[in-house]
ZAMARGU-4260 file (C-alpha; in steps of 0.2 Angstrom, whole numbers, plus 5000, padded with zeros to 4 digits):
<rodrens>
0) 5311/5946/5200 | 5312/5949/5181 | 5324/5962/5181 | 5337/5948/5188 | 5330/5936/5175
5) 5335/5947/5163 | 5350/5951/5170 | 5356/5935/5172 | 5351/5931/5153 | 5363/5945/5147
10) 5378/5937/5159 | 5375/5919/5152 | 5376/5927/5132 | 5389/5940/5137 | 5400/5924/5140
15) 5392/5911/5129 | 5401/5895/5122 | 5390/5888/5106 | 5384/5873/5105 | 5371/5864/5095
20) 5357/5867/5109 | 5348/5882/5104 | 5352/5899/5117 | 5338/5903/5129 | 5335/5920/5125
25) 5331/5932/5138 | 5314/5937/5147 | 5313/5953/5133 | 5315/5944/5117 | 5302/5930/5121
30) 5288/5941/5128 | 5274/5951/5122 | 5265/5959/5137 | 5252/5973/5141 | 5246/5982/5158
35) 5228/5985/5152 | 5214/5976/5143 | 5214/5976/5124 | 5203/5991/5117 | 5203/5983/5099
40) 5209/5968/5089 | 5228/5975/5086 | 5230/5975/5106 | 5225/5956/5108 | 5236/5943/5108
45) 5236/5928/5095 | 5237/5909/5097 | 5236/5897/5086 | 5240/5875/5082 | 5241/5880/5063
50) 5222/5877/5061 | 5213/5883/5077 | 5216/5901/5082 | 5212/5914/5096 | 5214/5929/5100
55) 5214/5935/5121 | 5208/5952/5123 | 5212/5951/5144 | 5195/5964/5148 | 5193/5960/5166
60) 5172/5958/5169 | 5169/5954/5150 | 5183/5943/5140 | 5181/5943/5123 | 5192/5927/5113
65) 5190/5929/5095 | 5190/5912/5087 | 5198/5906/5069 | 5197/5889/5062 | 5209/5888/5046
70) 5194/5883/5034 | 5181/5896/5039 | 5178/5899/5022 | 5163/5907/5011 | 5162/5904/4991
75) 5164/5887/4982 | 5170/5880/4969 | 5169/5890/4952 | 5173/5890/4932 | 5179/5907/4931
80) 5191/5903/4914 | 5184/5911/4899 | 5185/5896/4887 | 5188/5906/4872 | 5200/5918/4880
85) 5214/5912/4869 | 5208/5915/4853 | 5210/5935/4855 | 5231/5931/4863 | 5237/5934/4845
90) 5226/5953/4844 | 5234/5958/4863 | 5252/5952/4857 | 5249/5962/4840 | 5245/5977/4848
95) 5261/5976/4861 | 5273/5973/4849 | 5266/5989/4840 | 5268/6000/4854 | 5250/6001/4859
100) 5249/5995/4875 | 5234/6005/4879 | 5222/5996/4866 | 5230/5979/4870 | 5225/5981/4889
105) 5207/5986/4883 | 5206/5970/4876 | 5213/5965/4889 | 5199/5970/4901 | 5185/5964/4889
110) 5191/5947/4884 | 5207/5940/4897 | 5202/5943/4913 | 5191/5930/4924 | 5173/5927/4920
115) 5160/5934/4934 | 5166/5944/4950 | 5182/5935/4952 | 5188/5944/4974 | 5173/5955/4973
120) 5162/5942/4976 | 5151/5927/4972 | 5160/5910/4973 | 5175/5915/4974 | 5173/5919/4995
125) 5183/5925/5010 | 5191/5920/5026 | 5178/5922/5040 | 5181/5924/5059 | 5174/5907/5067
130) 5166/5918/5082 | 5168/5924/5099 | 5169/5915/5114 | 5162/5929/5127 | 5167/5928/5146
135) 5160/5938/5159 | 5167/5936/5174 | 5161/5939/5192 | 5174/5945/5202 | 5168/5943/5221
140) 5176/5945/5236 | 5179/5965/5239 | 5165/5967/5226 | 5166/5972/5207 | 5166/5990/5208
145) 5182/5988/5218 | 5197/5994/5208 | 5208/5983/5198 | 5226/5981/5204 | 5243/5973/5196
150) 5234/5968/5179 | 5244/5959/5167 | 5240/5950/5151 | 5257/5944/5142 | 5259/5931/5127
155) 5276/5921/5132 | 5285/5915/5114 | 5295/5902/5123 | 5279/5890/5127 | 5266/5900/5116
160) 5254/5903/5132 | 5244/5919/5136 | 5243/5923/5153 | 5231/5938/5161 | 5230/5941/5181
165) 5224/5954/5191 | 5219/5959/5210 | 5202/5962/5215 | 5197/5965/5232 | 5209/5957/5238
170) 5210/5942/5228 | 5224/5939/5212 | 5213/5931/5198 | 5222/5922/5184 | 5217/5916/5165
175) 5229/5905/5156 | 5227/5902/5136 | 5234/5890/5125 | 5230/5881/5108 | 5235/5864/5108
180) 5240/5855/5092 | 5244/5837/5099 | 5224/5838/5105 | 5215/5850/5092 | 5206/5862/5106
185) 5210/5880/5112 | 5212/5877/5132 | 5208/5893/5144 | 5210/5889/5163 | 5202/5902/5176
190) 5211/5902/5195 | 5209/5913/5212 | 5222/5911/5226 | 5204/5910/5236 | 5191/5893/5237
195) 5174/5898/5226 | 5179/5915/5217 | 5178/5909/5200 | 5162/5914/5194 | 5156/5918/5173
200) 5148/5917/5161 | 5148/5910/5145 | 5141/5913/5125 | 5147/5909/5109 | 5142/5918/5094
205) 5149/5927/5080 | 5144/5942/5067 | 5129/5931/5055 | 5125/5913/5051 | 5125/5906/5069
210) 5115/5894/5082 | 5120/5893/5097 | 5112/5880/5108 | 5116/5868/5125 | 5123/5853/5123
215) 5122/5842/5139 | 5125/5850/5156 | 5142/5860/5154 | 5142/5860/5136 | 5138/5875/5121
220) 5135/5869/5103 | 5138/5884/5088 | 5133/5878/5071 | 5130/5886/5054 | 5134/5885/5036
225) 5144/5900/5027 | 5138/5908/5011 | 5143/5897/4997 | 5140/5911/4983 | 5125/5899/4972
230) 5111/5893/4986 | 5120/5898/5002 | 5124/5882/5008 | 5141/5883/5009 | 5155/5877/5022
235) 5146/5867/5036 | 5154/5873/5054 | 5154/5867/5072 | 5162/5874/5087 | 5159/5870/5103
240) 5164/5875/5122 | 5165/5862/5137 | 5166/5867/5156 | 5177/5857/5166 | 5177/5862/5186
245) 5183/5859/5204 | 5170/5864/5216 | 5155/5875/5214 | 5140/5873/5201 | 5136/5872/5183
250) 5119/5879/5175 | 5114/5882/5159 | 5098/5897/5154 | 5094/5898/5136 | 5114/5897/5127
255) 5123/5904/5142 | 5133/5892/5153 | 5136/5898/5168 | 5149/5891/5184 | 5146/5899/5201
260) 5158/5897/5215 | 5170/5886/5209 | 5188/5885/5214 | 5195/5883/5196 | 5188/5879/5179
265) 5196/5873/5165 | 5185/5880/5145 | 5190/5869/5131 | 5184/5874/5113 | 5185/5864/5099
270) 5181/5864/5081 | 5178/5859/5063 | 5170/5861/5047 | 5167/5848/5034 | 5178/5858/5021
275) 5184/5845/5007 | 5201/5852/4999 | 5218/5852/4999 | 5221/5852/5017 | 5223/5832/5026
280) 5208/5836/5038 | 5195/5831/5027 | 5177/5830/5036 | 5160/5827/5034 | 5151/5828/5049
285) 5160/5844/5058 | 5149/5842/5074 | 5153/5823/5078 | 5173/5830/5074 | 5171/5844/5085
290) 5163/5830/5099 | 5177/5816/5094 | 5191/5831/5098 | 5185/5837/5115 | 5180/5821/5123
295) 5199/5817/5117 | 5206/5833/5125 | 5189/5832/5140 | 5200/5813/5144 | 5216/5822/5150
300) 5220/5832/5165 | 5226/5851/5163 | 5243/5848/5168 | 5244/5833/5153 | 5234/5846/5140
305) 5249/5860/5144 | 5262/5850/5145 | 5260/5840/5129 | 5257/5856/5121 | 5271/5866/5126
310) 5282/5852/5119 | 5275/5850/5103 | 5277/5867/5100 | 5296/5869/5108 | 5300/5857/5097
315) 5299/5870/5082 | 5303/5886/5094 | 5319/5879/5101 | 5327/5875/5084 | 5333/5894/5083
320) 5337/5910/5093 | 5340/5925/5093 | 5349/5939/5104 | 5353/5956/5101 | 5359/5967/5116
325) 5345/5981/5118 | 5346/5999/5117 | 5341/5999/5134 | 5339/5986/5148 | 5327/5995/5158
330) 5317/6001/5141 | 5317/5984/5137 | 5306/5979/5152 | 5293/5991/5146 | 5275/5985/5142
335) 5277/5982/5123 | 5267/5997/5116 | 5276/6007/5127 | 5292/6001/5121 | 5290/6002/5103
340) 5284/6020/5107 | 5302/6022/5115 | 5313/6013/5100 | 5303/6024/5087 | 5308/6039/5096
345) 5326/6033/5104 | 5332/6029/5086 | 5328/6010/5086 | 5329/5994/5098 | 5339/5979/5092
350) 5332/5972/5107 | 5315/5973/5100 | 5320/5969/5083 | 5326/5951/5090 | 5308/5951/5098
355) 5301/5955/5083 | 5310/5940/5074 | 5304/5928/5088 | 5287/5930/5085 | 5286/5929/5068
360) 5295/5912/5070 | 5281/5910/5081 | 5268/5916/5071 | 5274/5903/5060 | 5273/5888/5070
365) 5256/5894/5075 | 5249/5896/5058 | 5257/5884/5047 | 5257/5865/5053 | 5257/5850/5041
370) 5241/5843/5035 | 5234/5862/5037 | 5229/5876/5026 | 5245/5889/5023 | 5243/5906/5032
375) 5233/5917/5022 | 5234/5938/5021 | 5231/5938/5040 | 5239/5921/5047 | 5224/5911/5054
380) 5218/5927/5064 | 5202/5937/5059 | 5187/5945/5068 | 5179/5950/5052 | 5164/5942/5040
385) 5173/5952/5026 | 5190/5951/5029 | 5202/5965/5020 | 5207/5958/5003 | 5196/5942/5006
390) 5209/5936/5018 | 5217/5926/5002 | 5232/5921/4994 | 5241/5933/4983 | 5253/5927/4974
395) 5261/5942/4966 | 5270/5942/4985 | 5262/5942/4999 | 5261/5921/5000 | 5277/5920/4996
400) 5284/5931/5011 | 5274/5922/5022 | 5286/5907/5018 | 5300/5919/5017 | 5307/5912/5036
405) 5304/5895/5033 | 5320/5888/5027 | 5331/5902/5034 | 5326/5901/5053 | 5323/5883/5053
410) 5305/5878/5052 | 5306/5869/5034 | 5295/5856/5037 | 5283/5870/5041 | 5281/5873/5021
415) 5271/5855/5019 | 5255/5868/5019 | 5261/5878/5006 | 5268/5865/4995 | 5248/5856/4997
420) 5243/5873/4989 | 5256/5873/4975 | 5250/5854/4972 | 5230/5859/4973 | 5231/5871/4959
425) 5241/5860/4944 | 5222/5853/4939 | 5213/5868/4939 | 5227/5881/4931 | 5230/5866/4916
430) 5213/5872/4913 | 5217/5888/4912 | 5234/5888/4903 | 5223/5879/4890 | 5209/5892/4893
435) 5218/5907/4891 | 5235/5903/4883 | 5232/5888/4872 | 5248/5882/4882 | 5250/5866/4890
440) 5256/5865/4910 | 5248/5873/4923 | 5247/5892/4927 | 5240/5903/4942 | 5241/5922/4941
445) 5238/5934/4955 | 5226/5928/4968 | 5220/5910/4972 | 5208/5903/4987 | 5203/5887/4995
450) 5193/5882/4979 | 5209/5882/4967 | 5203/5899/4957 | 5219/5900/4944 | 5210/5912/4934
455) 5216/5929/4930 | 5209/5943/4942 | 5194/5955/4937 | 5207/5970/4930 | 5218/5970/4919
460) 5229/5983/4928 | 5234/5969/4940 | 5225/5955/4937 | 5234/5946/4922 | 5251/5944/4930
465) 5253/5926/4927 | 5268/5924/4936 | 5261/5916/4953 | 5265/5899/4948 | 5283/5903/4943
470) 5284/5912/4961 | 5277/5896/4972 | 5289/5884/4962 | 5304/5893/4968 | 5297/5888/4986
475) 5299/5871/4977 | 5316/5873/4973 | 5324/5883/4988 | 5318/5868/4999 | 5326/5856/4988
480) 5343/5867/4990 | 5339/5869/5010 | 5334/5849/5012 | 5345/5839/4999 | 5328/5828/5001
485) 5327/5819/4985 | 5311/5811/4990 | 5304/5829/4991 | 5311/5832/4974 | 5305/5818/4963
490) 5288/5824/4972 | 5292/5842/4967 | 5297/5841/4951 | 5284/5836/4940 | 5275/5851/4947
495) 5289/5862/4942 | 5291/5853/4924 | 5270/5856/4922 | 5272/5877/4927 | 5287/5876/4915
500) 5282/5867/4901 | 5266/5883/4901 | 5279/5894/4901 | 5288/5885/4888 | 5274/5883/4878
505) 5268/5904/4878 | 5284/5913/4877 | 5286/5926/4862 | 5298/5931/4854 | 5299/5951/4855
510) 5303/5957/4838 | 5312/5974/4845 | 5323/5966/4856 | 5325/5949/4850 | 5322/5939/4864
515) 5309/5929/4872 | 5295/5936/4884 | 5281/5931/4894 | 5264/5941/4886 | 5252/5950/4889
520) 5264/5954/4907 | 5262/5964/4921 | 5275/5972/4935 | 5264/5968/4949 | 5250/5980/4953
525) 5260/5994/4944 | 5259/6005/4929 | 5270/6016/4919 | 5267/6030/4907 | 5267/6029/4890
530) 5278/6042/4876 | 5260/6050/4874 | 5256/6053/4894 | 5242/6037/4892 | 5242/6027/4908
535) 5245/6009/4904 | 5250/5991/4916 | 5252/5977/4903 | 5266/5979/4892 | 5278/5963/4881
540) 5288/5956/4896 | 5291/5961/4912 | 5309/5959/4921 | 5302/5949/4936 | 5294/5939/4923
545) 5309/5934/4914 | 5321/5933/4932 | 5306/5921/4938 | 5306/5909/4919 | 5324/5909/4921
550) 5325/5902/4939 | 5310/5890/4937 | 5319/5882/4919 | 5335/5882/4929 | 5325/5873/4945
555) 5320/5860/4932 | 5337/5859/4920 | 5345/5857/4937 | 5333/5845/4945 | 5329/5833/4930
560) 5349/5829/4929 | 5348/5826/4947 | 5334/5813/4943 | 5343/5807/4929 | 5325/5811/4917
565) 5317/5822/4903 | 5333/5825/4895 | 5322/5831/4878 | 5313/5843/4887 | 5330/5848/4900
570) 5337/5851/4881 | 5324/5860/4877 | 5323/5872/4893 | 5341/5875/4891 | 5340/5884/4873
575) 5324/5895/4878 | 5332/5901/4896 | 5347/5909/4885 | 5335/5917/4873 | 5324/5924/4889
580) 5324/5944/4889 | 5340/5949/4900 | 5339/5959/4916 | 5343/5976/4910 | 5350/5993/4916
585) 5341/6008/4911 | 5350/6026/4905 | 5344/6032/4923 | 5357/6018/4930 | 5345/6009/4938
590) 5337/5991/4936 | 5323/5993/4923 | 5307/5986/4924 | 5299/5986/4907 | 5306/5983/4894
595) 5307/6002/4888 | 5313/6015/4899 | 5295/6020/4901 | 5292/6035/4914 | 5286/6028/4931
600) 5267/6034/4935 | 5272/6030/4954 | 5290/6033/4956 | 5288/6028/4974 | 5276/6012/4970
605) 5274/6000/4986 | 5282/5983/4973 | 5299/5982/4969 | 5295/5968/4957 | 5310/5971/4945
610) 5323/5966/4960 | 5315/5949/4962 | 5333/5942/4955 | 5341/5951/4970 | 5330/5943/4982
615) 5321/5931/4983 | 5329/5925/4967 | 5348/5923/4965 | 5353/5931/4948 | 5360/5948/4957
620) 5372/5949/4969 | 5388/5962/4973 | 5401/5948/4971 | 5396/5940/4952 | 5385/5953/4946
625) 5391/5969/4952 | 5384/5981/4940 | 5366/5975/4942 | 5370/5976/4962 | 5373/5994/4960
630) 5359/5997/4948 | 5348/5988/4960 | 5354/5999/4975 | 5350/6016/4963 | 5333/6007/4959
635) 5330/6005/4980 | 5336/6024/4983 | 5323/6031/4972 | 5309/6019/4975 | 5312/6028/4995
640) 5312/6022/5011 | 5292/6023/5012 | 5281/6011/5010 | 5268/5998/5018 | 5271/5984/5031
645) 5275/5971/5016 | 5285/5982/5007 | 5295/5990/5021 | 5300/5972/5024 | 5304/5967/5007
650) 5316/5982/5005 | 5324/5978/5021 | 5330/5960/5015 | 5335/5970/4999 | 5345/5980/5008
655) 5352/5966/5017 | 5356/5957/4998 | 5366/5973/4995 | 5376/5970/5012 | 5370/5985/5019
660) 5364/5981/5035 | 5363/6000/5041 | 5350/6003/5027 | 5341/5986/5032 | 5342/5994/5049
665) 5333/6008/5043 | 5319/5998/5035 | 5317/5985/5051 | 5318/6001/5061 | 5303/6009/5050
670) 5292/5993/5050 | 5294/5995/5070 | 5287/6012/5069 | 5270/6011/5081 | 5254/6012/5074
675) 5239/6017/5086 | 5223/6005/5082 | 5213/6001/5066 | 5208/6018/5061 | 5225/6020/5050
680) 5223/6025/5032 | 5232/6012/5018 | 5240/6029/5012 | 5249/6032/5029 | 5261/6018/5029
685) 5267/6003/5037 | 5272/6001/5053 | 5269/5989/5069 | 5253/5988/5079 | 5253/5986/5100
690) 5252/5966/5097 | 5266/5967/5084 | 5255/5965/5073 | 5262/5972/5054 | 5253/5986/5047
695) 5250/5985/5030 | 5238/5995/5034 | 5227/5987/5041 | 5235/5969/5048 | 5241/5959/5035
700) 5256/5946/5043 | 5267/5946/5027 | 5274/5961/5035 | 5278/5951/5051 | 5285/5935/5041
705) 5294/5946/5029 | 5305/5958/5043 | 5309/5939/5052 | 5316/5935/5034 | 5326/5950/5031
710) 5334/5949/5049 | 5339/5932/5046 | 5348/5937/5027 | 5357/5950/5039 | 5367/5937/5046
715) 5368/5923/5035 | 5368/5921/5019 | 5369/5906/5005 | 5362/5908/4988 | 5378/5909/4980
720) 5386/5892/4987 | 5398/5899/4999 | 5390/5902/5020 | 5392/5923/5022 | 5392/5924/5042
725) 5385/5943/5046 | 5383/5950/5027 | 5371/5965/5032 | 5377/5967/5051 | 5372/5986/5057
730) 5382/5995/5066 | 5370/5997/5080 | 5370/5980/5082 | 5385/5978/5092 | 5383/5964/5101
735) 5374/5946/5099 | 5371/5929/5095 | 5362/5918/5085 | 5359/5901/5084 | 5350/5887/5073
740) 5349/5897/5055 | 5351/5885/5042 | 5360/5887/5025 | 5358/5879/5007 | 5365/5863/5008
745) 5359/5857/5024 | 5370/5869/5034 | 5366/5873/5053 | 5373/5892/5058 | 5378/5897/5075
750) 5386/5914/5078 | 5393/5925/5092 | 5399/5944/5090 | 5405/5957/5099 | 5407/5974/5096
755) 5403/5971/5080 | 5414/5959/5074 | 5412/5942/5074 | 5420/5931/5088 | 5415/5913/5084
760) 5404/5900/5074 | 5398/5882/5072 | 5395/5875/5057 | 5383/5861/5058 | 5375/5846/5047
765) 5365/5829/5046 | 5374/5824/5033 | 5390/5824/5027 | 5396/5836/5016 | 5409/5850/5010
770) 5407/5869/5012 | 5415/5886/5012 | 5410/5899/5024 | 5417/5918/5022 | 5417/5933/5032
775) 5428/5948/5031 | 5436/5944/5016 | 5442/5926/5021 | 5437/5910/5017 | 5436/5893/5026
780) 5434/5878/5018 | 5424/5865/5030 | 5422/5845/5027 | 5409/5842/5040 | 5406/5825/5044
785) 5386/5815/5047 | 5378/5824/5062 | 5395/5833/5065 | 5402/5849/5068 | 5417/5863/5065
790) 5419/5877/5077 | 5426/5893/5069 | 5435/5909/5079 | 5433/5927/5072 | 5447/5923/5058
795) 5438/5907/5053 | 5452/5899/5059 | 5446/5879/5067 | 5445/5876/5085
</rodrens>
């Protein structure tokens, strides 16, 4: 049966006509499956409404669900500013002007990073796994030694439902798992095709910090408050499960529920915590919320519960599609570990690259909704107390890529959870610009939590980058450029003027070079060696921090004439943007990074910082700046192909800048490459986990946001004004189509190719406006009418 499904979905997109509605892609690009239980975390499969989150691990006797509720935070609001730290700026900036940049990042370490642990603990916290939901299933009727038949637990992008059955003695058992947004609960529904063989089961606990107890007849209560770093009373939590049945009996011993007999049952989990922050779910009683939400969700049937979810969520999912012909159709059916196993040893799937873009779009619309906290280093998802790298946000990337996808494939009003971040940290990093910097406007550096920490990190070697808040505002400004919504802008704007009136206000001016520079500076998390062989991280300007400054004071030169306001300071941010240090090229030819050709301690560092003006920025590009382009593409060369889930992926949309799609090939093809389980070493290397997961290692989902991103920049393009339809297309990607990308200016994309070359587009917008689309060395000049559209042919010709 889905052989023909699949079948039928290639005939239908080997003849396709596009229209606005988005394609319906084919059973092998929607679908994440397995035939066995999951063994580990990496083999489960994710499900998220933006705030709740589970994870289905499909064991047949024992089911574990890992549960993850956005604000399951430990740590607490802190000072960790150093009041007097700016009163030893003028000693670092002396010392980096005089070439000893070893002595300036001593003082660094002793006087300009955070006060206390900063990430290694205290108040500064973690994301923590909510807890488990723990199933054990009796599965009568042939006995439960019998063996188990026809197992299959798959995760179905299309409706984001996660589905498990199997035969045992003769009777076909079926779980079914969604997450719903429009009624705040997880929802997991147990069947038999035979009357009274659901039997189980349940706990809820988690790793510390628990009680779990029976609420009512059919109901379990887990409560607890997080470590708050001071008196540990920190984050008050609540989560709850509910028994809903249709036959059979209900008993309760100690905190196990347990259902005997029934012919269905219906587990609906719910939760909250009393949080107070930047998300819009502020509460202070998180048991009564957690009560209020599943007598809401308790009040509708099944049927209601799936089916109002499954359109809240296809209202995001269907926007976009993507289909790329695979490798090979019968591969492609393949249980998905055993399919990446065959692309990384059959020389690559586009197939399974165009799954691989589906769920990150997925991953988005499960982790990021409006109102909620932004996806952290993991997405929503984590099993851990001490989750790798506190489960924060960095800012030196790896935020930032989360939101990479958002504007091109789609989802831009996904970004409100972002922007609340961005907004959240204007109060607390003033404090710190005057802490640190004697500057007005606000600043953040490298890492930042719930709590708005703005501080610099614990080491100087990484920690004092204080380009984070230049970084986020260009999410500011790309939406703008995406939307045309000028009510977002005036909202956006003041917290671009505050982030770069700082940067205003503590620029230098570098007596070598003549220029102003951003100092102390680092090139995120790397180092370079100094004429004497000394090791050293901080140096007088960085180039990702003068690309950064000069997009973020052309954001707001750009958006204050828009506004018609701040001419003064516009004025002002005009005359220091032509003073800011130049990108420059090295005698090596390539991009450099420092401002000295200083011999790289890392030739092969995982960060490519010094190319953030190819992408994300927009100050590189092989049409007006063709001798940075090619600098750029030697700096890519010898940086290597190697590399950690994030980097692999931020290479690849490099590559795609350049218009080398082969080479983006390469590193999508590489960030593809399997990955057995958690045991894989940092040093080994990205790759892709059995869920799809990215490995960093271990998972950390910028990689999976990041690889959607770059796929996207393969086939369309806009930073420069004009619409490029198939910049970065690889040759292995002969066939396909793709629908519902979007372009600055408010531009809708469709595009169909075959053999390589394209065979039609539509151009579509809400609003009436002019563009020009290229491909091939031609141009098309389009005036597209209000909710309007213009069909292009393969020569752009109108049709």
């Amino acid at each position: 049966m889905r052989t023909r499904l699949l079948s039928v979905s290639f005939a239908l997109l080997a003849t396709l006509t596009l229209k606005a509605a988005p394609v319906r892609a084919a059973f092998s690009e929607n679908t994440v499956w397995f035939d066995a239980p999951a063994t580990n975390f990496t083999e489960s499969l994710p499900l998220g409404n933006g705030r709740l989150g589970a994870m289905m691990f499909g064991g047949v006797d024992d089911e574990r669900i890992v549960l993850n509720e956005s604000s399951v935070w430990s740590g607490s609001r802190q000072d960790a500013d150093r009041p007097d730290a700016w009163k030893v700026l003028p000693k670092i900036r002396e010392l980096l002007a005089q070439g000893k940049n070893v002595e300036a990042e001593a003082l660094v370490n002793a006087n300009f990073t955070c006060k206390g642990l900063g990430s290694a603990g205290g108040q500064y916290g973690c994301y923590q796994v909510l807890g488990n939901l723990r199933l054990m299933q009796l599965t009568s009727g042939g006995g439960s030694n019998a063996p188990t038949e026809n197992y299959r637990r798959e995760l179905n992008l299309a409706d984001a439902v996660g589905q498990m059955e199997f035969v045992r003695g003769g009777v076909k058992f079926r779980r079914e798992l969604f997450v719903s947004a429009p009624d705040e609960a997880i929802v997991l529904r147990l069947t038999a095709n035979r009357r009274k063989r659901v039997s189980f089961d349940v706990r809820l606990d988690r790793p510390e910090r628990f009680e779990t107890v029976a609420s009512g007849s059919n109901e379990l209560l887990m409560t607890g408050r997080l470590d708050n770093g001071v008196d540990g009373k920190g984050v008050h939590y609540a989560a709850r499960v509910r028994v809903l049945r249709r036959g059979g009996e209900v008993s309760m011993t100690g905190n196990v529920l347990s259902v005997r007999e029934a012919d269905e049952a219906t587990l609906l989990i719910t939760a909250a915590t009393d949080f107070q922050g930047f998300s819009g779910r502020e509460i202070k009683d998180p048991v009564a919320t957690s009560l209020a939400d599943m007598n809401k969700a308790a009040a509708r049937p099944y049927k209601a519960l799936r089916e109002a979810h499954i359109a809240d969520y296809q209202k995001y999912f269907n926007r976009a599609s993507l289909y790329l012909e695979p490798a090979d159709a019968r591969a492609a059916l393949k249980p998905t570990p055993e399919r990446i196993q065959w692309a990384n040893t059959h020389g690559g799937d586009p197939g399974l690259a165009a799954l691989y873009f589906n769920f990150g779009r997925y991953l988005l619309i499960s982790s990021s909704r409006p109102g909620g906290l932004p996806p952290n280093l993991q997405g929503i998802w984590a099993e851990e107390i001490q989750t790798p790298w506190t489960g924060d946000w960095h800012l030196d990337v790896n935020v930032e890529m989360n939101y990479w996808p958002a504007e091109t494939c789609n989802l831009s009003d996904l970004t409100e959870p972002l922007f609340a971040l961005i907004g959240s940290l204007q109060e607390p990093g003033a404090r710190t610009a005057k802490a640190y910097y004697h500057a007005g406007g606000w600043v953040a550096h490298v890492i930042t939590n719930p709590w708005g920490f703005t501080s610099p990190g614990e080491n100087a070697s990484w920690g004092v980058s204080s380009g984070g808040s230049a970084w986020l505002c260009q999410h500011l400004w790309d939406h703008w450029l995406f939307t045309g919504d000028r009510k977002f802008l005036k909202w956006a704007y003041p917290i671009m003027k505050g982030a770069a009136q700082f940067y205003s206000d503590m620029l230098i001016e570098d007596p070598k070079r003549h220029c102003l520079a951003v100092a102390p500076a680092n090139s995120p998390e790397n180092h370079f060696l100094m004429p004497d062989g000394h090791d050293a991280a901080i140096s007088l300007g960085t180039t990702v921090h003068a690309q950064m400054v000069r997009y973020l004071f052309t954001a707001c030169i750009e958006s204050s004439r828009i506004l018609n306001t701040d001419e003064e300071f516009r004025n002002e941010l005009i005359a220091k943007r032509a003073r800011l240090s130049p990108t420059q090229i090295g005698p090596d030819g390539r991009v450099m990074e420092w401002p000295e050709p200083y011999k790289e301690a890392e030739p092969h560092h995982r960060h490519i910082s010094q190319l953030w003006g190819l992408y994300p920025g927009d100050e590189i590009s092989p049409e007006t700046t063709p001798e940075l382009a090619q600098a750029s593409r030697k700096t890519l060369e010898a940086r290597g192909d190697n590399g950690v889930g994030w980097s692999l992926a931020y290479k690849a949309a490099l590559w795609a800048r350049l218009e080398d799609g082969d080479h983006a090939w390469l590193l999508v093809r590489k960030a593809l490459r399997p990955a057995s389980g958690m045991e894989i070493r940092y040093d080994d290397g990205g790759g892709v986990y059995p869920n799809l997961f990215d490995v960093c290692p271990p998972f950390q989902i910028d990689g999976n946001f990041g690889v959607t991103a770059a796929i996207g920049e393969m086939l369309v393009q806009s930073q420069e004004g004009p619409i490029h339809l198939l910049p970065a297309l690889p040759e292995a990607w002969k066939d396909g189509a793709v629908t519902g990308l979007r372009a600055r200016g408010g531009f809708t994309v469709d595009i169909k190719w075959n053999n390589g070359r394209l065979s039609g587009a539509v151009i579509r917008s809400e609003k009436p406006g002019a563009c020009r689309v290229e491909y091939g060395g031609k141009t098309a000049d389009l005036k597209i009418p209000a909710r309007g559209s213009v069909r292009l042919d393969g020569n752009l010709n109108s049709n």
